[in-house]
N, C-alpha and C positions, 0 to 999 in steps of 0.2 A: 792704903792706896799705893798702887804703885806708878811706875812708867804709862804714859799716856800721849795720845796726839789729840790736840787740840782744835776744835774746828772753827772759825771765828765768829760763828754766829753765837757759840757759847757765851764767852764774852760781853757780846752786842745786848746779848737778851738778860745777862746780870745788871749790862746798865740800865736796863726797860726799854730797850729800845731796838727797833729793827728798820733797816733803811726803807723808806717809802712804803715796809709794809704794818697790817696789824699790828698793835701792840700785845707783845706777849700776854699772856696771864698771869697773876699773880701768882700760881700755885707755880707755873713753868718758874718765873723769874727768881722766886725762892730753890728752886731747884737748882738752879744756876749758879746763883750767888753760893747754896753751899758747896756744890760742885766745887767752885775757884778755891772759896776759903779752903776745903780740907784739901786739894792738889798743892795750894802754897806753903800748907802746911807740914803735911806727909808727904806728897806725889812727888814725881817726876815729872816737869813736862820735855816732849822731845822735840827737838825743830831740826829743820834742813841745815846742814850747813851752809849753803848758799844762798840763804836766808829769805828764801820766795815765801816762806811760812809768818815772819818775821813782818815784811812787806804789807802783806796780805793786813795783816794784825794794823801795820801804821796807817794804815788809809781809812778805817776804823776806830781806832781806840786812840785816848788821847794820852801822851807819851809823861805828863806828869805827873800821873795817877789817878785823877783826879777826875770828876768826882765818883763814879762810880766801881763798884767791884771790878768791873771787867777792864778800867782801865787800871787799875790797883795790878791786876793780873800785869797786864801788859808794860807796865813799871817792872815788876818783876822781870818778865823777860830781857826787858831792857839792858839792867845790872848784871842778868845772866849770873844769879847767883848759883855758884859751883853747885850745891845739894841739892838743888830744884830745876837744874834745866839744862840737856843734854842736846849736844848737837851732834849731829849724825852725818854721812855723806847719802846724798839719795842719786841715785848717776841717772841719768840721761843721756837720751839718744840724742843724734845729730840735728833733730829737727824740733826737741825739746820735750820728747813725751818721757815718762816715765817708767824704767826699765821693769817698776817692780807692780806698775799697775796691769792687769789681768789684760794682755790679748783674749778678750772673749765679747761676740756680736752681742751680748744680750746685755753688756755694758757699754756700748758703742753711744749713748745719749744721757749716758751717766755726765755731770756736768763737768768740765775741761778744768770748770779754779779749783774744785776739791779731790781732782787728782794726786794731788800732793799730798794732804792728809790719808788718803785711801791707802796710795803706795808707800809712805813713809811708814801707817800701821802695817801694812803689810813684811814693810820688807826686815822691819822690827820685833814683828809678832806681836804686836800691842794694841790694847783698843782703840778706836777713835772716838771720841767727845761728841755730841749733835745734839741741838736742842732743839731748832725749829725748823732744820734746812729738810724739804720733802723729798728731795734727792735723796738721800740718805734712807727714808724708809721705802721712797719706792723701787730703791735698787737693791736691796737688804740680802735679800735671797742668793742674787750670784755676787753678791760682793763676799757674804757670808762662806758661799761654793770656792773661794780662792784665802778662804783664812784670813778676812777680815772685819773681826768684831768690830759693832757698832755698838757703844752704851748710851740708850735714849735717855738722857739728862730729861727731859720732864716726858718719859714714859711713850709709850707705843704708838697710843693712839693722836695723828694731827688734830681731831677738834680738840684736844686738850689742849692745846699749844698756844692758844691766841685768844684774846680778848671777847667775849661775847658783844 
């Protein structure tokens, strides 16, 4: 595994849990959970330098590790251990959008919080992370048209993603 952006719902759904929505599935959740383990093990993760990646993750996950994978992950990020997590500059405009996410209409309802992960793979060349956010697959195509790999952590299809 290598260099990677993180999406924070990965995380969310290691811990079982999605805010106010469905609970994952257990095939997703496992998918998640190995996800983190082999990224904390082998991977890179990348975040902003100006740490809106960071942010995102602490409103979220809880910062002692504990108890789940995905805040185990976010512990990690925390120590910012040199061999696993790289910070990067992501530049922005004057008005705060992202220099490196696609001017293109047919992403114009793409949502505004996961611009950061879009552009930051983008502007990196590296995958982005996604486990249950529907944004992610229903924009796939022209995200895809601007050199933006998405790897579906528990696979392509959304009924797989959530709890029957």
């Amino acid at each position: 595994m290598n260099r990677v952006v993180v999406d924070t719902n990965v995380p969310i759904v290691a811990n079982g849990r999605l805010g106010g929505s469905r609970p994952p599935s257990l095939e997703c959740r496992l998918a998640a959970i190995d996800f983190l383990v082999e990224l904390l093990r082998l991977g890179r993760i990348v975040l902003d330098v100006a740490g809106t990646i960071q942010e995102e993750y602490h409103r979220s996950l809880n910062p002692r590790g504990q108890p789940g994978v995905g805040d185990r992950f976010y512990l990690m990020v925390l120590q910012s251990a040199p061999r696993r997590v790289e910070r990067v500059t992501l530049p922005t405009t004057v008005t705060g959008d992202y220099l490196d996410f696609p001017d293109d209409p047919a992403l114009h309802n793409f949502d505004r919080s996961d611009r950061k992960f879009a552009a930051l793979a983008r502007r990196e060349r590296i995958p982005v992370a996604n486990a249950t956010d529907s944004d992610w697959h229903q924009f796939a195509r022209p995200l895809n048209a601007h050199g933006i790999e998405i790897n579906f952590i528990c696979g392509c299809d959304p009924s797989q993603w959530f709890r029957m």
